[in-house]
C-alpha positions in Angstrom: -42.0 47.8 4.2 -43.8 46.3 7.1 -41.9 44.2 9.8 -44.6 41.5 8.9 -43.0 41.2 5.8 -39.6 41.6 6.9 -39.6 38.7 9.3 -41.6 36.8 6.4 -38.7 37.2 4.2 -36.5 36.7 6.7 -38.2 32.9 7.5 -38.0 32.2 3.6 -34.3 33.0 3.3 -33.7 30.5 6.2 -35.9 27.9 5.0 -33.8 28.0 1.8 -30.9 27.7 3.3 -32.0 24.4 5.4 -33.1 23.0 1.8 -29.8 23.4 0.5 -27.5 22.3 3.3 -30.2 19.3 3.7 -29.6 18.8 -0.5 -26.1 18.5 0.4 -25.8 16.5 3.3 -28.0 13.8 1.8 -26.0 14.0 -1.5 -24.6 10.4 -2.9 -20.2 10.3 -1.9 -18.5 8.9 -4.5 -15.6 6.5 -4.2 -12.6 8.8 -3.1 -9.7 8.7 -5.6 -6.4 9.4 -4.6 -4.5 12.5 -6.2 -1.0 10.7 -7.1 1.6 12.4 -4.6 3.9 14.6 -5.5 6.4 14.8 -2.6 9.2 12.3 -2.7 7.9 11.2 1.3 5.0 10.3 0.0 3.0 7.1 -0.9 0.2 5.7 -3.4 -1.9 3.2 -1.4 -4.2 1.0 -4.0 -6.7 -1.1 -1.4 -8.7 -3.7 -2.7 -12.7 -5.0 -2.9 -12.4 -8.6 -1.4 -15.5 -9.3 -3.0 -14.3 -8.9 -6.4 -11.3 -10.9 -5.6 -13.7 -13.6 -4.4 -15.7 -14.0 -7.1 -13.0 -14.0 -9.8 -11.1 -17.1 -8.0 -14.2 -18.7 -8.8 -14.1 -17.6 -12.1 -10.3 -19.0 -12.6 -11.5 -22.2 -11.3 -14.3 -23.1 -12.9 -12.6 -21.9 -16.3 -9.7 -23.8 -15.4 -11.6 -27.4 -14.8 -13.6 -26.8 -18.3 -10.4 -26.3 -20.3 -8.9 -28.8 -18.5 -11.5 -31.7 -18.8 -11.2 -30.4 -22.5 -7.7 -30.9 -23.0 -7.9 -34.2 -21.4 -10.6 -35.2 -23.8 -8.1 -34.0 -26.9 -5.1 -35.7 -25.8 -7.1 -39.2 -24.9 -8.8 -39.0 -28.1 -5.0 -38.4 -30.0 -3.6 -41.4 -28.1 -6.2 -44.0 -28.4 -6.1 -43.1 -32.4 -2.5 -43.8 -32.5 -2.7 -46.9 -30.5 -5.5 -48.0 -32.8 -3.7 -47.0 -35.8 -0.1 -49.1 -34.4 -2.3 -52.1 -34.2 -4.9 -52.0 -37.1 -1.9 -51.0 -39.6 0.9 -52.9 -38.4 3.5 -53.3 -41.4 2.5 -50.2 -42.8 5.2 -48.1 -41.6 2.9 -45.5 -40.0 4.3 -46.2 -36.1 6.8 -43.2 -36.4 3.7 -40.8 -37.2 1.7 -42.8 -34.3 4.5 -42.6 -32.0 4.9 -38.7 -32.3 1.0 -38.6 -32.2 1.6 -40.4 -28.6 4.5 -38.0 -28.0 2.4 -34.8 -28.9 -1.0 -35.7 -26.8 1.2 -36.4 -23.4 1.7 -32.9 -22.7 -2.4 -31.8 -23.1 -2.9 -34.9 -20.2 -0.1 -33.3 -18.2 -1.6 -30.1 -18.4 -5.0 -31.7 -16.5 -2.9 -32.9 -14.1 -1.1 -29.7 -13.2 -4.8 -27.7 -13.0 -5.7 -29.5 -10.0 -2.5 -29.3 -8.5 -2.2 -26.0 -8.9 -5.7 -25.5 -7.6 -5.3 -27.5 -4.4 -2.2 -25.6 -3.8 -4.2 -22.5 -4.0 -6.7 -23.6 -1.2 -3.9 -23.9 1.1 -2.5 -20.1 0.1 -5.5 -19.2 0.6 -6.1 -20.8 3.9 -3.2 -19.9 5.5 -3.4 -16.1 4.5 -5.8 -13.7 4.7 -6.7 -11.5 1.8 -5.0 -8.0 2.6 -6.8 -4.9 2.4 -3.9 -3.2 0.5 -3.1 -4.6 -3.0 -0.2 -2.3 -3.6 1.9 1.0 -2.2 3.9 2.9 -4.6 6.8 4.7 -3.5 9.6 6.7 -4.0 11.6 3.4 -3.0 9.9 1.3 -5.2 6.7 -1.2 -5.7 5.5 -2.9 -2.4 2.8 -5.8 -3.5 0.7 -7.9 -1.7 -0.1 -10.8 -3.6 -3.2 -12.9 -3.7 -1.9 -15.9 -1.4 1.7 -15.1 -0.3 2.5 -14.8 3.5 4.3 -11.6 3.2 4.8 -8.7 0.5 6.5 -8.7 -2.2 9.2 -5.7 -2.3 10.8 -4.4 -5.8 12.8 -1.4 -6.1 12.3 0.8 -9.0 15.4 -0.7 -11.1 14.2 -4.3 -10.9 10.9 -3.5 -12.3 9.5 -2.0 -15.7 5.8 -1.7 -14.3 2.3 -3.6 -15.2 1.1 -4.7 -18.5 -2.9 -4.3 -18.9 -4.5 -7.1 -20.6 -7.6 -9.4 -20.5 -7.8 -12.6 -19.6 -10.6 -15.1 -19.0 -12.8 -12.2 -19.8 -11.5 -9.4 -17.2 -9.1 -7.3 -17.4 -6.0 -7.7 -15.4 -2.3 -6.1 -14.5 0.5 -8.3 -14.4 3.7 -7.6 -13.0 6.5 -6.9 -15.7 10.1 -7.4 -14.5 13.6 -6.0 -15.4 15.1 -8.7 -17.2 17.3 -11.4 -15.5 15.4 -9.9 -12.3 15.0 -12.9 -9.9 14.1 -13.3 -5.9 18.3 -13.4 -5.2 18.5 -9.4 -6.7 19.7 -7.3 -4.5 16.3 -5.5 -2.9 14.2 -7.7 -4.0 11.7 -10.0 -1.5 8.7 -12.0 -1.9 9.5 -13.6 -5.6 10.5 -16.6 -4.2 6.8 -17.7 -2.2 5.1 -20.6 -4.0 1.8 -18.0 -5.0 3.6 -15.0 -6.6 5.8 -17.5 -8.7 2.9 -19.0 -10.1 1.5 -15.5 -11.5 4.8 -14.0 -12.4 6.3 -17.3 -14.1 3.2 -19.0 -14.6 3.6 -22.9 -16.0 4.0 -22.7 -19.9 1.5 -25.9 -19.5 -1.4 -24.0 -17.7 -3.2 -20.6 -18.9 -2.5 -17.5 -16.7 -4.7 -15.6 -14.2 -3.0 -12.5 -14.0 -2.0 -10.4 -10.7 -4.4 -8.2 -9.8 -8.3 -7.8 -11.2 -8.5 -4.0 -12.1 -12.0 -3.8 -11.1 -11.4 -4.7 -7.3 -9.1 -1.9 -7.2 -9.6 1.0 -5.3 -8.1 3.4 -7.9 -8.1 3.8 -11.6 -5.7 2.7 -13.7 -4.4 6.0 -15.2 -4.1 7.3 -11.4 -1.6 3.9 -10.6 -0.1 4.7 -14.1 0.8 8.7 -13.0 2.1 7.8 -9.8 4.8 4.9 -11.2 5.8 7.4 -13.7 6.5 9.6 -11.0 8.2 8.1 -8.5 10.0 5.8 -10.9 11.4 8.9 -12.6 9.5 7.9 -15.8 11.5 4.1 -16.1 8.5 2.5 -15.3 4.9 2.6 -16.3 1.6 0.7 -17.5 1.5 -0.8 -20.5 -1.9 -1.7 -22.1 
């Protein structure tokens, strides 16, 4: 073969190999998922999209206000019936059903009034603390949370906690933390359960509709991955449940 055609192989070969390191090097990077550890030193770190977190505090407050200005209609409507019927039937014996009519409505009114007390308290969590980058670490000592809200994180070892339960609320789905039981902020190891935000995820008010912990779409990594790596390091005693 001539060295023409030699040097003009030579020139293709290269020019292939520029294509395909330039194919690679402009190639899309995914999102980088964590391998759960396996060495007992080691840590799960589950960051956060503040974004996401942003947008579904809106959510929770607009929802909130609707079902509250709902309620409030339900239990005025109840109480101005019974007060109607207490006057328009008076004789008829029916003020013990009004009465409990009264009774029953209070409770939807009271609810109104907690919504927006909960919700101004929430502007001044918010206010006062910075949305962390890091929603959770999972360790071989235990969960270490940062909550939406609270000052500093909340710190569970592995026999005061049972995990996350998976579920969807207001349309999204959510993980909420799930507790030994009789687990409180006084248990040995434990910090953080006391502040005024994580109380009102953990033990939300009977009165008002959850909101859940932590949006699963602003996490950093999927939910099986956070799922492996509690099993591990909790020795299998803890877990998500969906």
């Amino acid at each position: 073969m001539s060295e023409d055609g030699d040097v003009a192989s030579q020139v293709s070969e290269v020019s292939t190999a520029e294509d395909s390191t330039a194919e690679v090097g402009t190639a899309e990077v995914g999102p980088e998922v964590q391998v759960p550890p396996r060495e007992p030193g080691q840590s799960l770190v589950v960051g956060i999209d503040r974004d996401a977190v942003l947008r579904r505090r809106e959510v929770v407050r607009t929802v909130e206000r609707r079902g509250a200005w709902v309620t409030l209609a339900l239990g005025a409507i109840g109480i101005v019936a019974a007060i109607y019927a207490l006057i328009a039937f008076r004789g008829s014996g029916m003020w013990p059903f009004a009465l409990l009519l009264i009774v029953a409505m209070i409770p939807l009114v009271l609810s109104t009034v907690l919504v927006y007390r909960l919700q101004a308290e929430r502007v001044e969590w918010y206010d006062a603390n910075e949305l962390p980058p890091v929603a959770m670490r999972i360790s071989a000592k235990g969960l270490e949370l940062a909550c939406d809200g609270a000052a500093f994180p909340v710190v569970l070892p592995w026999a005061t906690v049972r995990g996350f339960t998976q579920h969807k609320l207001l349309g999204q789905y959510m993980l909420d933390l799930a507790l030994v039981r009789g687990v409180g902020a006084t248990t040995a190891g434990v910090r953080g359960l006391d502040q005024p935000s994580v109380r009102s995820v953990v033990k939300p008010n009977p009165l008002l509709r959850p909101t859940g912990m932590f949006l699963v779409k602003a996490l950093d990594q999927p939910v099986h991955v956070i799922d492996e790596a509690i099993k591990h390091f909790s020795g299998g005693a803890a877990g998500i449940a969906r």
